[in-house]
N, C-alpha and C positions, 0 to 999 in steps of 0.2 A: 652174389651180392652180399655185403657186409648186413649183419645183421644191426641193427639198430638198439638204441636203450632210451629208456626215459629221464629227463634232464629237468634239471628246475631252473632258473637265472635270476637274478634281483640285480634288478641296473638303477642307478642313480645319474638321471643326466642332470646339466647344470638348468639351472630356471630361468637364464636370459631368453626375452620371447615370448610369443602370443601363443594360448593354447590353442590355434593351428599349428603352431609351428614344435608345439608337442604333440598332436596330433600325429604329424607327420614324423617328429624322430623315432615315434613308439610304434607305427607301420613300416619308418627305414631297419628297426632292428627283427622285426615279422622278415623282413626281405634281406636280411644276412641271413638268418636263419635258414631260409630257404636255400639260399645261395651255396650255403656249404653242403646242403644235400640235408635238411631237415624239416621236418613237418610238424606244424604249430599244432599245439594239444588247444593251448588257453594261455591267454595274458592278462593281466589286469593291472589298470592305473590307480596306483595307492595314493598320489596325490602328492602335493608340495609337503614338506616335512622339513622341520629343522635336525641340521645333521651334529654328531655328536661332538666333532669338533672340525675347524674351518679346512677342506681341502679343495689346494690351488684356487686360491681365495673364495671359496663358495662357502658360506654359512648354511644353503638351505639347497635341497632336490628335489626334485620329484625322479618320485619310486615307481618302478615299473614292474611286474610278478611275470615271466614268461614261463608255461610250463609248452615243452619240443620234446619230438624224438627225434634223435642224429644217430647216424653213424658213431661208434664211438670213435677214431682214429681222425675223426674229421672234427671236435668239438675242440681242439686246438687250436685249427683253422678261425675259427668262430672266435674264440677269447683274443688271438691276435687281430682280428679284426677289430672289434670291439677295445681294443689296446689306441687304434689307432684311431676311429673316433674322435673327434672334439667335442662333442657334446658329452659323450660319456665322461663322469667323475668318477665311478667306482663300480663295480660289478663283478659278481661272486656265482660260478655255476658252479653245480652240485645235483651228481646224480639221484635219480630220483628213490634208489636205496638208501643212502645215504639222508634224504629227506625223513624217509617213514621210519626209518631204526630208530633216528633222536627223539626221546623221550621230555616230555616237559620237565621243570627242576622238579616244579610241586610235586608230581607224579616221582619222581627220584628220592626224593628226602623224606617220602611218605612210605616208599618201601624200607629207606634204612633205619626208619625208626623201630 
């Protein structure tokens, strides 16, 4: 068996739609998840937000926080998935090393002082 890692995701779907029907895009991507062979740590819905500048004409998202462990060889599987998507605008995974290494700026410019 492959061993597994820990993963973070930040998805931005578009916001046309009843929050059932966010409801149910933030349970469809709990169920790629799975699909590719991984198991949900924690998700959380951060809400509608306006985004920093307009893509594929959406001004605004709502943010989604998934933390999963996958397979590592298979989390490619998952991002093309999520490629393919219509509801997805954007979305950025990042293993969960990669999460705890980054340091805040305050915390950075407080050391080079």
């Amino acid at each position: 068996m492959t061993p597994t890692k820990a993963y973070e995701a930040l998805v931005i779907l578009k916001t046309a739609g009843t929050e059932q029907d966010l409801a149910r895009h933030g349970a469809q991507l709990e169920e790629l998840i799975k699909r590719v062979g991984g198991r949900m740590v924690a998700s959380q819905n951060m809400g509608r937000r306006k985004l920093a500048f307009r893509i594929s004409r959406q001004t605004e998202g709502y943010y989604y926080l998934v933390r999963f462990q996958a397979p590592a060889d298979h989390v490619a599987e998952l991002e093309r998935l999520l490629r393919l998507n219509e509801v997805v605008v954007r979305f950025m995974v990042l293993s969960a090393d990669d999460v705890s290494t980054t340091q805040p700026v305050a915390t950075t410019a407080a050391v080079a002082s």
